[in-house]
Each structure stands twice: as structure tokens, then as C-alpha cells.
N, C-alpha and C positions, 0 to 999 in steps of 0.2 A: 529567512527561511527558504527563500526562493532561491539565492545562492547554494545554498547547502544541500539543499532536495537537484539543484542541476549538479551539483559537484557527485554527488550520493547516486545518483541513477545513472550517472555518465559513467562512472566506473566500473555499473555493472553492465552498461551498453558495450564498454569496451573488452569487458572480459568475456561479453561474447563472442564479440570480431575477435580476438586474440583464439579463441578455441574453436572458431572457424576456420580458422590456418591451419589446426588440426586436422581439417575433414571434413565429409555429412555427418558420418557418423557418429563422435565424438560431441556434435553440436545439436547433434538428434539425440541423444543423452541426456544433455544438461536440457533438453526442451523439456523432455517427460519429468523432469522434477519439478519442474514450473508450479505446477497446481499445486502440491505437496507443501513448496516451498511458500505459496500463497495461505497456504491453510495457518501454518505458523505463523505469519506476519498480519492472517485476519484476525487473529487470535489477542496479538499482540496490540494492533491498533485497537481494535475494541475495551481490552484494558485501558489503555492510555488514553481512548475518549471519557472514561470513569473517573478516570486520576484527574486530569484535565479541570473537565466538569466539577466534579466535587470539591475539586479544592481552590477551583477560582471562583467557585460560588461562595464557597466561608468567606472568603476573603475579601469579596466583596460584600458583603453582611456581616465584615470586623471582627471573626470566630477565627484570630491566627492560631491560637492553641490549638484546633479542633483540624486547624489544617496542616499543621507540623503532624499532629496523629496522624493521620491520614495518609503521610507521605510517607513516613514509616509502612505503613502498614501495605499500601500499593506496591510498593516495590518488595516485599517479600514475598505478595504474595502472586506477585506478577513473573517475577523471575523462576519461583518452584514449579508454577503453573506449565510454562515454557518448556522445561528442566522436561518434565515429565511425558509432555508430548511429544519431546523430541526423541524420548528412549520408547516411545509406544510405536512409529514414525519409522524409528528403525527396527524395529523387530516385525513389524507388517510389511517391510519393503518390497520381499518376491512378488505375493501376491498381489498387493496394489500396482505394481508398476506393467506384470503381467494381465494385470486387466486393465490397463489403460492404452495398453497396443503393443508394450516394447517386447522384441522377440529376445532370445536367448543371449545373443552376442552383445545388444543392446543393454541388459538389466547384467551383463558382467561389467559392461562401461561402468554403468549407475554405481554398483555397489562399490570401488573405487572411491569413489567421490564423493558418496551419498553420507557417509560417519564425519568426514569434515564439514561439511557442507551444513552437517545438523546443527554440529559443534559453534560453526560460525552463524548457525540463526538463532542460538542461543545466546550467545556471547552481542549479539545485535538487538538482541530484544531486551535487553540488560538495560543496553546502550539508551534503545529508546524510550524506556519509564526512568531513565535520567531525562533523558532532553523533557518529557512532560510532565517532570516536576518543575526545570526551568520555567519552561511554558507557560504554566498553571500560575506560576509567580510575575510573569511579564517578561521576563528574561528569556529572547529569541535569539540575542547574539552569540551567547557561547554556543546552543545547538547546533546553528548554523556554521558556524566555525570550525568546530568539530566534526561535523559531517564533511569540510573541505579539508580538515588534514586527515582523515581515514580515507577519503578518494587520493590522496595525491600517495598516502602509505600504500594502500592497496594498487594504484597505478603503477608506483617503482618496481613492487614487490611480484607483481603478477608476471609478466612476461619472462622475468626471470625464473619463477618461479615452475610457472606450465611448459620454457620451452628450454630452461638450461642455460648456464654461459662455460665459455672452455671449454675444457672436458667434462665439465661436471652436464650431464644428458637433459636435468629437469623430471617434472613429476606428468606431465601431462594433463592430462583433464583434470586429475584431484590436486595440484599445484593451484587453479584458483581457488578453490574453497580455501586450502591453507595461507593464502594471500589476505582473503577477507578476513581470516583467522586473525592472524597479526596485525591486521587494519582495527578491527574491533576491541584488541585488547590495547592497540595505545590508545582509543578514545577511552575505553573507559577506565584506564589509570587517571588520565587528564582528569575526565569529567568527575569521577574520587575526588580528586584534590582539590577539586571547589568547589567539590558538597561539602565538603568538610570546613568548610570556612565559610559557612552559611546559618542559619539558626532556623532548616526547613524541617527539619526533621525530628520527631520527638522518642524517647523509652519509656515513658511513663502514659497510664492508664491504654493502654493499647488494647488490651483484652474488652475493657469496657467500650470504648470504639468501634472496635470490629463490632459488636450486639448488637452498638444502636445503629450503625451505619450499615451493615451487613445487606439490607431492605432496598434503601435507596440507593447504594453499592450496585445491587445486582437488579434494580430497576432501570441502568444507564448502562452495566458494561451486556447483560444479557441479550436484551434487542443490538445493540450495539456491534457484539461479537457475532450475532447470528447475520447481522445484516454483513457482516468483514467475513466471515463464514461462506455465501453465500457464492461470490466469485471466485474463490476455488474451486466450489463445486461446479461450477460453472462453468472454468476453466477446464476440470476434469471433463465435461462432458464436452465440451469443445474439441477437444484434444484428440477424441475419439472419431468425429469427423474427419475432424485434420489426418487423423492416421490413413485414412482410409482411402487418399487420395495422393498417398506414398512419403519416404523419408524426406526427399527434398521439398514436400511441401509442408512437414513438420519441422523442419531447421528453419526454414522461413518463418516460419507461425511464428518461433522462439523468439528470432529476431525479431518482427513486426513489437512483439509483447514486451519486450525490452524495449523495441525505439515509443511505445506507448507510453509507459511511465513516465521515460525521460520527458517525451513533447506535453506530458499535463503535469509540468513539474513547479508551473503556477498555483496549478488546482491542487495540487497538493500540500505546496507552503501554506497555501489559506486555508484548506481545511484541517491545520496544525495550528495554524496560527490567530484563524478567527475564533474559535469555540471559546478560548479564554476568553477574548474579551466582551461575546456572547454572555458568556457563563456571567461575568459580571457585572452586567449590564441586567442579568437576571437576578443576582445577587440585590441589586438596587433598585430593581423595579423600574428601570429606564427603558419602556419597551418603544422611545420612539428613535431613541440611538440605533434601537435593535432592527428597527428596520429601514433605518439611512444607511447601516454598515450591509445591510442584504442588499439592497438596491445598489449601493457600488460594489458589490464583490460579483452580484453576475452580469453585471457593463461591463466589467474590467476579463471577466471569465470570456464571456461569448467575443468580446474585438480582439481579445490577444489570441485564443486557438483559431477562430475563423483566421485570421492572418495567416500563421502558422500554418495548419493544416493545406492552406492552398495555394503557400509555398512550398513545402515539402508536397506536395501531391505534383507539383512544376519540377524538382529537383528529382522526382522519385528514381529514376534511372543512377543519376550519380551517386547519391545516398543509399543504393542498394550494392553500387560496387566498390564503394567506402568497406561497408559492411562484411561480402561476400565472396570469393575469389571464384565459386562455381556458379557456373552462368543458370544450370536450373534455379538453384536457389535462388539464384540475383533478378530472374525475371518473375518470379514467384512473390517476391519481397516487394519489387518494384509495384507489382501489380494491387497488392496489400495496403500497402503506402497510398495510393492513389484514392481506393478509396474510403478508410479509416481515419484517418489524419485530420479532412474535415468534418466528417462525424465528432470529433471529441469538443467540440465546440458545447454538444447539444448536451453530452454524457458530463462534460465540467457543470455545468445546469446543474444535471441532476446529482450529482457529487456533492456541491453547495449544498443542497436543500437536504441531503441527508444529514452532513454535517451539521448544518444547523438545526437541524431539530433532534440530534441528539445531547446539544449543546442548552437547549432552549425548553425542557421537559415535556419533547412528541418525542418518545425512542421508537415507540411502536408504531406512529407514522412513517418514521425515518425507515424503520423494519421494514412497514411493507414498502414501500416506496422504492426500496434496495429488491424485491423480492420481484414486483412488477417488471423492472429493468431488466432484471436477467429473464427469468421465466417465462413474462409474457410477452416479450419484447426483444429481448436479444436473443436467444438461444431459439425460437422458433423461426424469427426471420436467418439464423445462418444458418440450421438444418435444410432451410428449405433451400435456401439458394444455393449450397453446394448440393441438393440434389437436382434441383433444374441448370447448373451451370457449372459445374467444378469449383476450381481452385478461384475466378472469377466472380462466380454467383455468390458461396461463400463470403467474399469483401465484400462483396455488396450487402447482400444479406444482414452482415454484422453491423452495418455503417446504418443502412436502415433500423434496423432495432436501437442504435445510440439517437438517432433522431427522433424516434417516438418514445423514446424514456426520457430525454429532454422537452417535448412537448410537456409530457403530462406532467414530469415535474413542476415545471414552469403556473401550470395552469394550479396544480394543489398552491404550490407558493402565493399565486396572485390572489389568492381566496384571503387565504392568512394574514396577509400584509393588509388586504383592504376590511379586515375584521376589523370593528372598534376594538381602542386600549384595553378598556376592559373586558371581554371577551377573552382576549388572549390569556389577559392577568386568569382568569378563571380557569382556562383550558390548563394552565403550570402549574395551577395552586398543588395539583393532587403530588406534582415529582417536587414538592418543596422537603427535604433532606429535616428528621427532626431536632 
């Protein structure tokens, strides 16, 4: 998974430098969809932590009928969901993007771009309540693989795509979206043709399914999505700082927010790839697995981003002009880099801990715990800082708020873990699925 998430996020780090050759402006574009574009994908992950959960718990509790239902029934209902907010998504576009800063010339960029772009978060969110029915089964390879041949389809396909070859001129900015477009539908032909030769999925009593599952359905994807909800909004109100301190220090943001994913793209395989076997683990009532596998996911969290981050914080000059061909941007980015990068050490912390207690029946710890980070923690310490220090104070600011959402995380966790077995067994009994 850790393969597939660097292959998957590196593609779209690259189609940012790729449409930074375009200009600020064009890269000041694709920034203000960011939140938008987050909103779908919180949306999505929180599905997929439902699907996950629920049906690596049957499974670990020997209910394979109950979980062929089940995966039927996620993915229709996960793909319509998608479907709908992305035609809502487009027909609100003036107005949300003009309240989020972009001027006139700006949101004629967007609208360009914005109906592919939706097209291909849809056709990605397909993608990914396939990968988390894999998942939910143990099966991490195919996702992971799949996620490296839609990076390498979309790598071909992009540059040609946004800048032309010959005489043939290219589409510009909306050439990536249509890149990812055709990236997402060879994964999910592929990912088709070995579902299809699987026995995960069922047609029969599905109606009666949805009734009884419906409860503890929307007990795991509701906190869940509110909490993947969250950082967009989040995002959105970020953004508007960011505006305020001009375009080239909004093409940087962009950037920074892409090279973010990619460098927590550890934390991200495992919060894909641990729930399952959380889920199972609670399925079986093994809650001492459950917390030897938490005890080594945030050892492995905090030494591989602390590494990282304070390399790239050493590198951040070079990795900005990787990135940027215009020197505001590139000093702006640079300066971003320097100080976020080791912050995500503390925020991978609290990414674990939400993960897993959406996986382990806390969603509504996991909720506030996601709501803390932003609210009380992040979004106040970077309001303040870019009002006592600019573009500057702002990093700081933001890097601050990830370290004290990782404190607290860490301390709610230590409570949990040194709870007796039973204790815990009691706190899950009420998210037991009937």
C-alpha cells in the first residue's frame, strides 16, 4: 500500500509541477479546487472506512454471507453518493470559489477544468470502494498495484496532454484532469475483471441487509465522514488566509498540500491498510494484537516522518526549485517546506489514532479527536501566525498546531492502551454490528 499511495500521490505532485510550467496563475487555479476536491475524497474515505470495518469485522466473526452483502450494497451505494455530489459541486461552483478568494480571470481558469476534474473524482472514488473491498478481504496487493499502473497511465498521458506534442497545441490546465480521467478508467476496467472472479459480492437478500445494517452502517461511516469532512473545511478556511497574503503565496500553499500527501504517504498506506486487521482483531476479540499492532504503527509513524521531514526541511531550497520555475513561488514553498515537513511526524500520531478508533468502535472519539486538530489546534495557531508574521508565521503557525494535535492524540491513545482488556471489550460492545 505504501508503494501505491507513493506512486498515487506522486502523480499528482507531478501534475502540479507540470501545470506550473504553465504559470502562477493557471497553478493558482488548480490551488482553489484543492478544498473542493478534498471535500469529495473526505467523503469518500469515510465510506471506505464503513466498508472496511464492517466487513472485515464479519469476517472475522465467520459471517462470509453477511459480508458478500455488504459489499454489494457499499459500492452502490458509495458510487451514487459520489455521483451526486459531484453534480451538486458543479452547479455551486461561481459562488464557492468566489468566496474562497478567486477573482474573475481566476474562476474562468477553474471552470475549464473543474467538469473533468469532477468527472475524474468520480471515476476515483469508484476506484477506491474497489480497493476497500480488497482490503476488507486482506487483499493489499492488487490496490497497491493498481494505484502504480494509473500513476504511470496518468504520468504518460499528462504532459502530453496539458502541453501538446507537434502541431497538436494540448488542452492546458484541463488536460490534467482529462489525464486522471483515463488513469482511473484503466484501473477500474482492471480492478472489474477481478472482482469478477472473486465470490465477494452477493444479489440476494440485499434489501433485508441494508435494514439491519443501515444502524451500524451509519454508526462508522457518519463520524467517520464528518471527521474526512472536516479538513476540507478546513482547507477552505485556510485558503482564505493564504489568499490574503497574494497569488504567489497561494501556488505555494498548493504545492506545499501536494508535497504533504505524498511525504505522509506511509501514514497513509497504514491508515488503509491497518483498519482491516484492526477490524479483525475486533471481530475476534483479540484486543491484545490490538495493541502490539498500535504500539508498532506509531514507532514506525514518528522515526520514518521525523527522518523525512528533517530532510526535506535540509533539501527544502532544491525541492522547491524541482517543483517551481518562479523564484516568489520557490522561496515561499521553500520556506513552507522548512517548517511543516517536521511537524507531520506529530499529525501521522494523530492520523493513527483516528484511524484506529474508527476501526475499533470509538468513531466518535476518532470524530472529536479529527475536530480538536483542526479547530483547536491547527487553524488557530496558522490564523495567528500569518497575522503576527506573514507568509513565515503562517508555517509556523501550522507546524505548531500539528505538534499539539499530536501531543494530545498520543496522550488520549496512552489512556486506551493502558486500560484493562476488559474495559476496552465494554467501551466496543455498544458498535458490535447485529
Amino acid at each position: 500500500m505504501a508503494i501505491g499511495v507513493l506512486a498515487l500521490l506522486g502523480f499528482q505532485l507531478v501534475d502540479s509541477a507540470f501545470i506550473a510550467r504553465l504559470g502562477t496563475a493557471p497553478l493558482a487555479a488548480q490551488s482553489f479546487t484543492f478544498p473542493l476536491s478534498f471535500l469529495i475524497i473526505g467523503i469518500q474515505v469515510g465510506l471506505g472506512i464503513a466498508i472496511a470495518a464492517l466487513i472485515s469485522r464479519a469476517l472475522g466473526a465467520g459471517q462470509e454471507a453477511r459480508a458478500r452483502r455488504l459489499g454489494s450494497l457499499v459500492l452502490l451505494i458509495g458510487t451514487a453518493t459520489i455521483a451526486l455530489l459531484a453534480l451538486l459541486l458543479w452547479a455551486i461552483q461561481a459562488p464557492v470559489f468566489r468566496l474562497l478568494g478567486a477573482d474573475a480571470a481566476t474562476r474562468e481558469l477553474i471552470r475549464g477544468y473543474w467538469a473533468p476534474q469532477l468527472l475524474a473524482a468520480w471515476l476515483g472514488a469508484a476506484l477506491y470502494f474497489g480497493y476497500s473491498l480488497f482490503r476488507a478481504h486482506g487483499n493489499t496487493r492488487l490496490p497497491g498495484t493498481l494505484m502504480v499502473v494509473t500513476s504511470l497511465v496518468n504520468l504518460v498521458l499528462a504532459p502530453l496532454l496539458i502541453f501538446g506534442i507537434g502541431p497538436w497545441e494540448g488542452l492546458g490546465l484541463p488536460g490534467a484532469a482529462w489525464a486522471t480521467v483515463a488513469a482511473f478508467g484503466v484501473g477500474l476496467a482492471v480492478l472489474g475483471r477481478h472482482l469478477g472472479h472473486t465470490d465477494w459480492l452477493s444479489r440476494e437478500g440485499l434489501g433485508q441487509e441494508m435494514r439491519e445494517s443501515a444502524r451500524p452502517f451509519a454508526g462508522i461511516a457518519g463520524p467517520a465522514m464528518v471527521s474526512q469532512l472536516m479538513p476540507p473545511l478546513a482547507a477552505m478556511l485556510a485558503i482564505t488566509a493564504v489568499a490574503s497574503l497574494g497569488e504567489a503565496a497561494v501556488a505555494a500553499w498548493g504545492l506545499a498540500s501536494r508535497l504533504e500527501t505524498l511525504s505522509l504517504m506511509v501514514v497513509l498506506a497504514m491508515t488503509m491498510s491497518l483498519p482491516p486487521w484492526l477490524g479483525r482483531c475486533y471481530g475476534a476479540g483479540d484486543w491484545d494484537q490490538v495493541h502490539r499492532l498500535l504500539r508498532l504503527a506509531l514507532r514506525v509513524i514518528v522515526v520514518w516522518q521525523l527522518g523525512l521531514g528533517l530532510l526535506m526541511a535540509l533539501a527544502a531550497p532544491w525541492v522547491a526549485l524541482a517543483l517551481s520555475g518562479n523564484p516568489e513561488v520557490r522561496d515561499d514553498l521553500a520556506t513552507l517546506i522548512r517548517f511543516l515537513l517536521p511537524s507531520y511526524a506529530a499529525l501521522g500520531v494523530c492520523m493513527i489514532v483516528v484511524s484506529a478508533g474508527n476501526a475499533l468502535g470509538w468513531p466518535l472519539r476518532a470524530m472529536l479527536m479529527s475536530a480538536a486538530r483542526l479547530f483547536l489546534f491547527y487553524l488557530p495557531c496558522l490564523w495567528l501566525g500569518a497575522y503576527l508574521g506573514g507568509l513565515p508565521g503562517l508555517a509556523a503557525g501550522a507546524a505548531a498546531g500539528n505538534l499539539l494535535a499530536g501531543l494530545a492524540a498520543w496522550r488520549v491513545l496512552r489512556r486506551i492502551l493502558a486500560s484493562p482488556r476488559r474495559r476496552a471489550s465494554r467501551e466496543a460492545k455498544p458498535a458490535v454490528s447485529p
